[in-house]
GUGUDREN-168712 format. One record per residue: residue in three letters; x, y, z of N, C-alpha, C in turn. Coordinates in nm, 2 decimals. Layout:
BEGIN
aa:ALA | nu:X | nv:Y | nw:Z | cau:X | cav:Y | caw:Z | cu:X | cv:Y | cw:Z
...
This chain:
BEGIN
aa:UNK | nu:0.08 | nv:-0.12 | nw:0.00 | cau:0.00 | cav:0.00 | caw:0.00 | cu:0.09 | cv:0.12 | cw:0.00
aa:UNK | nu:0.06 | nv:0.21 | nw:-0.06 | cau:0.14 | cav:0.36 | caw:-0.11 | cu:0.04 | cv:0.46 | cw:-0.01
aa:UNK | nu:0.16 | nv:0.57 | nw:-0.02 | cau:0.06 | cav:0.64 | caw:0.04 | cu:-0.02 | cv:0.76 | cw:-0.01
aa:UNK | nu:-0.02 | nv:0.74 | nw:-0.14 | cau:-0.14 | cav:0.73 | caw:-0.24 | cu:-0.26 | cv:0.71 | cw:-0.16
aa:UNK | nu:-0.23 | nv:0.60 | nw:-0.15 | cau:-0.40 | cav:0.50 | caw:-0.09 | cu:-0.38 | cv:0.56 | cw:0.00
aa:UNK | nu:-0.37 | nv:0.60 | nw:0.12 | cau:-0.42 | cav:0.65 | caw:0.21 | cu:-0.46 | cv:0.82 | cw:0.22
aa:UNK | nu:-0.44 | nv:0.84 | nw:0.07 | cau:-0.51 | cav:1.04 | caw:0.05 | cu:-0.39 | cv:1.11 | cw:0.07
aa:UNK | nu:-0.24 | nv:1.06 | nw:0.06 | cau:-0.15 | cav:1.16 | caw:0.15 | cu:-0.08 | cv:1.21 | cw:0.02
aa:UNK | nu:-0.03 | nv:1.30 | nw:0.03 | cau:0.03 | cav:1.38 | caw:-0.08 | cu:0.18 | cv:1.38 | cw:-0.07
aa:UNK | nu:0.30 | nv:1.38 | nw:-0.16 | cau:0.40 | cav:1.41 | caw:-0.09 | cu:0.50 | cv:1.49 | cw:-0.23
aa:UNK | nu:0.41 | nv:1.61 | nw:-0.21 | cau:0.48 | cav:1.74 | caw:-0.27 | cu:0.62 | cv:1.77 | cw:-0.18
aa:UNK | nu:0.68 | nv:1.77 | nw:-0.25 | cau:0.85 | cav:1.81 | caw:-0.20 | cu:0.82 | cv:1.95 | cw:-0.18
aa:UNK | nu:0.90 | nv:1.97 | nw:-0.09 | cau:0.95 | cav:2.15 | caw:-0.05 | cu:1.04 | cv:2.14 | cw:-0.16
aa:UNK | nu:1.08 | nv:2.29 | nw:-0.16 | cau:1.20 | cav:2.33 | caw:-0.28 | cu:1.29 | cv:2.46 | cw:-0.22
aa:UNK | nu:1.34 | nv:2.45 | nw:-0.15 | cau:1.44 | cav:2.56 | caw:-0.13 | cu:1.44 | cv:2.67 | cw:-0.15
aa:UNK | nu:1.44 | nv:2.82 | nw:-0.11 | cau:1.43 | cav:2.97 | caw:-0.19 | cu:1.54 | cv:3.00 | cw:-0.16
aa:UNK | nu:1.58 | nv:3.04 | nw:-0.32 | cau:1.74 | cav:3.01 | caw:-0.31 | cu:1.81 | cv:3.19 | cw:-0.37
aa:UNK | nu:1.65 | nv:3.21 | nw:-0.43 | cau:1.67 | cav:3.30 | caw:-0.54 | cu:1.55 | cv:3.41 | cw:-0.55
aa:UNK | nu:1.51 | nv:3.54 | nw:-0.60 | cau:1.44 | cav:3.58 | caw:-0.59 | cu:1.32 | cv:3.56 | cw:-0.66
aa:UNK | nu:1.35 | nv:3.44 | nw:-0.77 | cau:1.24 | cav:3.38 | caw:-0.86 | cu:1.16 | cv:3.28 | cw:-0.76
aa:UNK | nu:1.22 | nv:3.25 | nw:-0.65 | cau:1.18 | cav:3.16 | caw:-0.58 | cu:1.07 | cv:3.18 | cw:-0.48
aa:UNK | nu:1.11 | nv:3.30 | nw:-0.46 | cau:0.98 | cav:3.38 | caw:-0.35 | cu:0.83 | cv:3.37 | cw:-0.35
aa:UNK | nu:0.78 | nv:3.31 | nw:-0.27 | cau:0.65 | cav:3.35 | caw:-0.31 | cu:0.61 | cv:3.48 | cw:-0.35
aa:UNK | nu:0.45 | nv:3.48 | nw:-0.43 | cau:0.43 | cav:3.62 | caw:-0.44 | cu:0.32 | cv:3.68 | cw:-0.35
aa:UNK | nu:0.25 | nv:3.77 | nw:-0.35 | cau:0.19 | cav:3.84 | caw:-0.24 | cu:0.07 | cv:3.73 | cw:-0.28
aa:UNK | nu:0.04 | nv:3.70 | nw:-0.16 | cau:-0.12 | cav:3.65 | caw:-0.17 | cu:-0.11 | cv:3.51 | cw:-0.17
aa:UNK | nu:-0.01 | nv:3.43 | nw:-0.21 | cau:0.02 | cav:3.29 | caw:-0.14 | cu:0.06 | cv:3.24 | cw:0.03
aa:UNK | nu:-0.03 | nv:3.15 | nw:0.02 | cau:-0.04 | cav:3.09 | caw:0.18 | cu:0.09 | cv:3.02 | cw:0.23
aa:UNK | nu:0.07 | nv:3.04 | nw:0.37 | cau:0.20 | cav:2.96 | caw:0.41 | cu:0.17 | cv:2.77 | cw:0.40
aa:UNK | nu:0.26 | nv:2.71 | nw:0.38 | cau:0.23 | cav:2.54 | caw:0.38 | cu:0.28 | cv:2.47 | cw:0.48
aa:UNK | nu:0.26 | nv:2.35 | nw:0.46 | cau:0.37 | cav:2.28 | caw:0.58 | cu:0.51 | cv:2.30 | cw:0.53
aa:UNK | nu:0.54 | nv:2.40 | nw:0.42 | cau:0.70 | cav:2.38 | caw:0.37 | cu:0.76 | cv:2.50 | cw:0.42
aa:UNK | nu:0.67 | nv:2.59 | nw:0.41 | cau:0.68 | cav:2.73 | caw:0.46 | cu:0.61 | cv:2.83 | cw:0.58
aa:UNK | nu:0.70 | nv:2.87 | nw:0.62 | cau:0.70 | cav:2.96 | caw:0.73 | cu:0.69 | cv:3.15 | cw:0.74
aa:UNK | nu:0.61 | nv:3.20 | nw:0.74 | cau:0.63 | cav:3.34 | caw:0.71 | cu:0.69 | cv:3.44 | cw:0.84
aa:UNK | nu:0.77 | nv:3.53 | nw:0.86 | cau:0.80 | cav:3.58 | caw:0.99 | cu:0.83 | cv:3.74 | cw:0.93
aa:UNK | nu:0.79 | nv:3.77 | nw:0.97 | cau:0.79 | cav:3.95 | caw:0.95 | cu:0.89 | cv:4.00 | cw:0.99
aa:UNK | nu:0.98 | nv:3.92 | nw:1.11 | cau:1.05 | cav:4.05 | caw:1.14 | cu:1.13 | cv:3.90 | cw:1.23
aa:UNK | nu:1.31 | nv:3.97 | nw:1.23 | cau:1.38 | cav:3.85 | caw:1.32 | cu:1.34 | cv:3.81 | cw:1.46
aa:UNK | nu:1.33 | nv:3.75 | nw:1.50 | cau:1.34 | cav:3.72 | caw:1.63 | cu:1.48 | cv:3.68 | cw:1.74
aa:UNK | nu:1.48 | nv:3.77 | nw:1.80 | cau:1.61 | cav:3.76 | caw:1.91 | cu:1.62 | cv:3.57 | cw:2.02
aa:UNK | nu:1.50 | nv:3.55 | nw:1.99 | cau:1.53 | cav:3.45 | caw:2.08 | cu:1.57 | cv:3.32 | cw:2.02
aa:UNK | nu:1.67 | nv:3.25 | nw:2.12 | cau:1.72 | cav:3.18 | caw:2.01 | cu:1.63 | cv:3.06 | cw:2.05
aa:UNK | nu:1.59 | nv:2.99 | nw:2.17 | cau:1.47 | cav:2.93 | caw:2.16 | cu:1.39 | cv:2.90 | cw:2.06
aa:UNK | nu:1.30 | nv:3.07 | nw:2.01 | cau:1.23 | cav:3.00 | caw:1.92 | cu:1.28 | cv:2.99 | cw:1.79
aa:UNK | nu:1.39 | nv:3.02 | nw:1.77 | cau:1.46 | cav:2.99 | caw:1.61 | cu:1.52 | cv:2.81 | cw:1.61
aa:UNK | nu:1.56 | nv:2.77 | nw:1.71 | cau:1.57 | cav:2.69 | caw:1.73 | cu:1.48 | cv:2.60 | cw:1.71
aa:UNK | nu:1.35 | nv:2.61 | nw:1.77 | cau:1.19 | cav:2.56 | caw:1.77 | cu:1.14 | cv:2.50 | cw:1.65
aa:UNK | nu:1.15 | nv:2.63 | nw:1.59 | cau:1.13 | cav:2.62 | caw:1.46 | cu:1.22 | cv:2.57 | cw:1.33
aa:UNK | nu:1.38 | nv:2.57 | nw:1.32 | cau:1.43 | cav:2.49 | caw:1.31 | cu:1.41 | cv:2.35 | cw:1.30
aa:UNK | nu:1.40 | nv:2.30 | nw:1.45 | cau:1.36 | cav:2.19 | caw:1.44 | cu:1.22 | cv:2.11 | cw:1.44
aa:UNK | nu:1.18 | nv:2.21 | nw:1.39 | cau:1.03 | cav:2.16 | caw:1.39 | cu:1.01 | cv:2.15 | cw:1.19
aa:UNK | nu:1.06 | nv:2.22 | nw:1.12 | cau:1.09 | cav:2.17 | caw:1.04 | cu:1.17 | cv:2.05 | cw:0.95
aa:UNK | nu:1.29 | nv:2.07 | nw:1.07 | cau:1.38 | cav:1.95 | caw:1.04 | cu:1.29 | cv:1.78 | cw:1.06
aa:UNK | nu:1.22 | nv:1.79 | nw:1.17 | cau:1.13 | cav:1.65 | caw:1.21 | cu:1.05 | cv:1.67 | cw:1.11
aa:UNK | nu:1.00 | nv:1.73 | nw:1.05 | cau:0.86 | cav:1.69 | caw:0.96 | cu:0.94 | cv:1.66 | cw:0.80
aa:UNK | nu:0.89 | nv:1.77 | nw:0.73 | cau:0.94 | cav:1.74 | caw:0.61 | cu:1.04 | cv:1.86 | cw:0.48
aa:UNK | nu:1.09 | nv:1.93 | nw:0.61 | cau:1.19 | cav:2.00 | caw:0.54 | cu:1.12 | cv:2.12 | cw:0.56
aa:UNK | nu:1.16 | nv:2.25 | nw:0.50 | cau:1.10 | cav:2.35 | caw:0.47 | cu:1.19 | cv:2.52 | cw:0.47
aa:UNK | nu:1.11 | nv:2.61 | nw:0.47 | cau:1.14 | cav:2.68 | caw:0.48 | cu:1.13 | cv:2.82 | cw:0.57
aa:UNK | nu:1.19 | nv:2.87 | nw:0.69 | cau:1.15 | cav:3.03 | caw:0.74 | cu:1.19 | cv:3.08 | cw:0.66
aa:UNK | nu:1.12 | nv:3.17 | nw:0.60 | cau:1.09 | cav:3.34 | caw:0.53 | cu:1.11 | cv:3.42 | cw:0.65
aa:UNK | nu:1.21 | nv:3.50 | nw:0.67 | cau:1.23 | cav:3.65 | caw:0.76 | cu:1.20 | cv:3.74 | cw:0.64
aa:UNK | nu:1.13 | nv:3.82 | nw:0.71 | cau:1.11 | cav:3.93 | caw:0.62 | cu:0.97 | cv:3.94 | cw:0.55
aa:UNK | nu:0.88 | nv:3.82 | nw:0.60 | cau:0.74 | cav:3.80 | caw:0.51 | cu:0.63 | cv:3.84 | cw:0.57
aa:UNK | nu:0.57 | nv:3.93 | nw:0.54 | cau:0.47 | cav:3.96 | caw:0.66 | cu:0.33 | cv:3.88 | cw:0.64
aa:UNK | nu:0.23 | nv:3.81 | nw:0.70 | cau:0.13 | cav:3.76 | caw:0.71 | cu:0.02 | cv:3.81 | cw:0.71
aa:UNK | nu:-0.06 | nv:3.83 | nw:0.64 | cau:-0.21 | cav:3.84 | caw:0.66 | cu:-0.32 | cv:3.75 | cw:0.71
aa:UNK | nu:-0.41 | nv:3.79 | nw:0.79 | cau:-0.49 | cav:3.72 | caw:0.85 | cu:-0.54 | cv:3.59 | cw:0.75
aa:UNK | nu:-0.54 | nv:3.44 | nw:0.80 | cau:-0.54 | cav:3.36 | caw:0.72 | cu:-0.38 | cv:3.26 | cw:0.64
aa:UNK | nu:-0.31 | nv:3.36 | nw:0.72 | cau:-0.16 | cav:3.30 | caw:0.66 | cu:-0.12 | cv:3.33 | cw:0.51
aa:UNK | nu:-0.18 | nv:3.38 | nw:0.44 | cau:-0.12 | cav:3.45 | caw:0.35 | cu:0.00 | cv:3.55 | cw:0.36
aa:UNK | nu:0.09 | nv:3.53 | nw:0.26 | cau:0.18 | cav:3.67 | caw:0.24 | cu:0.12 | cv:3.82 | cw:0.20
aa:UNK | nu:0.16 | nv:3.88 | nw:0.29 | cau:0.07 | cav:4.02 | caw:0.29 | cu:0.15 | cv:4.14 | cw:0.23
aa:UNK | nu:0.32 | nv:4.12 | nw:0.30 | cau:0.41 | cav:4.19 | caw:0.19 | cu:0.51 | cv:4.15 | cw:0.27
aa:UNK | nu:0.66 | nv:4.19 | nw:0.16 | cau:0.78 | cav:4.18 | caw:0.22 | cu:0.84 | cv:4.27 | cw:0.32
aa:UNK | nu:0.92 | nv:4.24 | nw:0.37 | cau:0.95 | cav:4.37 | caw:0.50 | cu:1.08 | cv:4.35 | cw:0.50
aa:UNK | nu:1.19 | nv:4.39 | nw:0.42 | cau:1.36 | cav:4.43 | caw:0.43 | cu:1.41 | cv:4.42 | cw:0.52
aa:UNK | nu:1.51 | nv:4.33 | nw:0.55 | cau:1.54 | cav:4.30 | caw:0.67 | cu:1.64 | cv:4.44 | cw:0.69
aa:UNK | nu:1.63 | nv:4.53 | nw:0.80 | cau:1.79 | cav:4.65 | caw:0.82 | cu:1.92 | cv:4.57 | cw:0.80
aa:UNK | nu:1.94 | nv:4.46 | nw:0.86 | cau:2.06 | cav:4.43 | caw:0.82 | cu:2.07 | cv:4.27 | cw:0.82
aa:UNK | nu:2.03 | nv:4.23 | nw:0.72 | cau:2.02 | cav:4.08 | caw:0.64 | cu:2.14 | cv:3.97 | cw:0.70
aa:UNK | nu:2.27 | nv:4.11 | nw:0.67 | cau:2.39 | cav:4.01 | caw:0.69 | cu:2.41 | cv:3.96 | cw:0.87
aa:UNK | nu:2.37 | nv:4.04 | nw:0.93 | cau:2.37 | cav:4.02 | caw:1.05 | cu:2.27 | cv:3.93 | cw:1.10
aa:UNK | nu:2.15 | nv:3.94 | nw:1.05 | cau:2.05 | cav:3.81 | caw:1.05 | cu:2.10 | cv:3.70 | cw:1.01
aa:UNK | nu:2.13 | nv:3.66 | nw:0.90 | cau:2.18 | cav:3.56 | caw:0.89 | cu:2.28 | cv:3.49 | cw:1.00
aa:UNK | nu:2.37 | nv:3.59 | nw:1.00 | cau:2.47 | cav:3.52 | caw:1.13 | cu:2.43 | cv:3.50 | cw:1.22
aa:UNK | nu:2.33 | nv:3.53 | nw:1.32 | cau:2.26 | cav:3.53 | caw:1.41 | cu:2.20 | cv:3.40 | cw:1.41
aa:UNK | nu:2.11 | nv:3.35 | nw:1.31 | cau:2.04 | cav:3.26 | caw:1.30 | cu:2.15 | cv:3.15 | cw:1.25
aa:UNK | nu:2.25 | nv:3.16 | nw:1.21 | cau:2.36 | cav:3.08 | caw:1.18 | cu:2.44 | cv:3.00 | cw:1.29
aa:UNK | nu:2.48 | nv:3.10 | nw:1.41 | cau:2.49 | cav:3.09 | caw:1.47 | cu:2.40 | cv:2.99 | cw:1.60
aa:UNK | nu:2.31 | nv:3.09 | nw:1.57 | cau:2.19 | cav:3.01 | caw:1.69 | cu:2.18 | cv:2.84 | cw:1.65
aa:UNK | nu:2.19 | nv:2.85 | nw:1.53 | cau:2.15 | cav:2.69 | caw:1.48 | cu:2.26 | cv:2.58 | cw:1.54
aa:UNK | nu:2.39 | nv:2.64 | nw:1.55 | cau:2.50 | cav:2.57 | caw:1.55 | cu:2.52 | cv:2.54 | cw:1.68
aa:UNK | nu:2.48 | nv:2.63 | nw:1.75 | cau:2.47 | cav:2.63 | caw:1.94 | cu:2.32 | cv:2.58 | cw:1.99
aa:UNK | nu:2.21 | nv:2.55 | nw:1.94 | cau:2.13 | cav:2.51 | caw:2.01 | cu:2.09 | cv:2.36 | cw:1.95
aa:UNK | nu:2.06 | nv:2.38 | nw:1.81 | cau:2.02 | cav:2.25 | caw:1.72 | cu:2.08 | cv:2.12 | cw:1.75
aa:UNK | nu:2.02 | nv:2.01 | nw:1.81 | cau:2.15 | cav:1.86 | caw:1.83 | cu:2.01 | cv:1.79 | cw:1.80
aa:UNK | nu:2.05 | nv:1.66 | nw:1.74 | cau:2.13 | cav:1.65 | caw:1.61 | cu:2.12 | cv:1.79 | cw:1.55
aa:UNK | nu:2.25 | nv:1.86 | nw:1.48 | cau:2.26 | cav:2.00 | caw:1.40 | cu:2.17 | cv:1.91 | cw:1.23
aa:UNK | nu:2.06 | nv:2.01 | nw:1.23 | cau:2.00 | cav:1.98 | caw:1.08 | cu:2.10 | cv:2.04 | cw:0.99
aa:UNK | nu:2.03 | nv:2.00 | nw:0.88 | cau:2.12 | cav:2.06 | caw:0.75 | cu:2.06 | cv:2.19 | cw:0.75
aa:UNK | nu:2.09 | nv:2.28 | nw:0.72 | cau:2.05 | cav:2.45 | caw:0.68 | cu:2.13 | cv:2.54 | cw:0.60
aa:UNK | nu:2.06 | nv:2.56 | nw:0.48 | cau:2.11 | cav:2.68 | caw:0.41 | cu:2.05 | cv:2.82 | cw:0.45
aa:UNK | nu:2.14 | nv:2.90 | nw:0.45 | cau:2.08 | cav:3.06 | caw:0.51 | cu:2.14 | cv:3.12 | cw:0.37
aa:UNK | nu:2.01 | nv:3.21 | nw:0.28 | cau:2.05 | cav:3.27 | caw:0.18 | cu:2.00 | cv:3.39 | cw:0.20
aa:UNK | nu:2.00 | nv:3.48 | nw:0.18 | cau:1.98 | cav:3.61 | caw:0.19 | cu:1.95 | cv:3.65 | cw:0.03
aa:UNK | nu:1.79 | nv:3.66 | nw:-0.03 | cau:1.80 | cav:3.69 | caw:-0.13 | cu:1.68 | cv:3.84 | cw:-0.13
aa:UNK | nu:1.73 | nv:3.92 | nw:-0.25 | cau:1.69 | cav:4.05 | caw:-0.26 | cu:1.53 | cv:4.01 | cw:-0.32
aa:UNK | nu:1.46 | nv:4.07 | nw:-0.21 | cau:1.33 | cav:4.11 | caw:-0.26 | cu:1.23 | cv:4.22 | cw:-0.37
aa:UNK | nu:1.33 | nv:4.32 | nw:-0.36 | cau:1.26 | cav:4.43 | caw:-0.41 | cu:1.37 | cv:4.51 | cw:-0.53
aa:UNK | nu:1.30 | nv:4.58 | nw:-0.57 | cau:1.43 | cav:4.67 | caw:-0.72 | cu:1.48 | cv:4.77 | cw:-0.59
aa:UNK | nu:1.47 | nv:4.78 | nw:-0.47 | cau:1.60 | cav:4.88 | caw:-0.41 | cu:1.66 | cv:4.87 | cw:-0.33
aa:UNK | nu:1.70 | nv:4.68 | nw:-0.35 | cau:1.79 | cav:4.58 | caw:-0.32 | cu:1.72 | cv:4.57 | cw:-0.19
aa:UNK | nu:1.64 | nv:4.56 | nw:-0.11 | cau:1.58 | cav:4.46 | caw:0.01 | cu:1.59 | cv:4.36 | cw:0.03
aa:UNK | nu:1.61 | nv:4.30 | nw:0.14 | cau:1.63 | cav:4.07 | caw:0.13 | cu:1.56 | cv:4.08 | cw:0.24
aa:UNK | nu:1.56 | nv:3.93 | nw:0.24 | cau:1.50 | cav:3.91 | caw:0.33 | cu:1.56 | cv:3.77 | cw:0.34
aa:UNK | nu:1.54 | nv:3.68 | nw:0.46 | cau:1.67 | cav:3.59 | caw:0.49 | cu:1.51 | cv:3.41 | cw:0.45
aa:UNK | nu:1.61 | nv:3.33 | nw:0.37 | cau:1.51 | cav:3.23 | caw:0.32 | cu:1.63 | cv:3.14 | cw:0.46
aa:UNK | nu:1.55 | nv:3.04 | nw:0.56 | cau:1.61 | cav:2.95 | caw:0.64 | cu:1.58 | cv:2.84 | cw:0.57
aa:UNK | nu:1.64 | nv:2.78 | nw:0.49 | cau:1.62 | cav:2.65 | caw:0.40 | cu:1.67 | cv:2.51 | cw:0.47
aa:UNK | nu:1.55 | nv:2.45 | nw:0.55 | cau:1.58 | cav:2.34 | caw:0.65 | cu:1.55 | cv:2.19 | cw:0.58
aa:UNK | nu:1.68 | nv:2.10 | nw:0.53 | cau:1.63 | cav:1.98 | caw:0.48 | cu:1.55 | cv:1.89 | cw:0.63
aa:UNK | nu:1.48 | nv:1.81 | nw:0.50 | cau:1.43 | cav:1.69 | caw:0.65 | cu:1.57 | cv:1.63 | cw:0.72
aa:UNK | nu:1.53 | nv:1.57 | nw:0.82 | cau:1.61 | cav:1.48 | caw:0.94 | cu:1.65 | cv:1.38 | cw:0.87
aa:UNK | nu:1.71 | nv:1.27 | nw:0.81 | cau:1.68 | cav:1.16 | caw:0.80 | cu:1.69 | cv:1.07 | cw:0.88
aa:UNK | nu:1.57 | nv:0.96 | nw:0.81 | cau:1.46 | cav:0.89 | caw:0.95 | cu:1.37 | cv:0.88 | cw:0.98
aa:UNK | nu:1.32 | nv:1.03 | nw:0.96 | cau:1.21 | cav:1.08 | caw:1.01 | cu:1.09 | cv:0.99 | cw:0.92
């Protein structure tokens, strides 16, 4: 038995690696994706979330993506300083995460007057 037969779907996540990759305004968040408006200082919940994608089925935090009621993307929000976010969250991963997941941190430009916003590209666990 597949799991076909049991109704289940198993659309792959895909990485945002690039600015073609972004969602556009008005798409929902999924199990693959994460929307976050603005960084978060705690490393707890970067952590959280980290590995809460790492146990399921991979995915992605969007910094920089603001939500609309219903989980839609409502608009992008420029991170002030990308590069620093990144390391932050680079960081955090490396000191809290055990097992350490795989993670790519790309910083890609959102807007024509160079804005990013930071894509946390978390493969699955394997096992899971």
């Amino acid at each position: 038995m597949s799991l076909f037969d049991w109704g289940v779907t198993t659309t792959m996540w895909k990485s945002i690696d690039s600015r073609n990759d972004l969602p556009s305004i008005g798409d929902p968040e999924t199990l693959y994706l994460d929307f976050k408006a603005a960084p978060t200082d705690s490393a707890f919940e970067i952590g959280k979330d980290v590995a809460a994608m790492a146990n399921a089925s991979g995915g992605t935090l969007l910094v920089g993506a603001a939500e609309a009621s219903g989980g839609r993307l409502k608009q992008y929000v420029p991170l002030k300083d990308a590069a620093a976010t990144e390391k932050f969250y680079e960081n955090v991963i490396r000191d809290r995460c055990r097992p350490r997941p795989t993670v790519t941190l790309n910083i890609v430009e959102c807007d024509d007057s160079g804005g990013a916003v930071l894509a946390v590209n978390v493969q699955p666990f394997p096992g899971q």
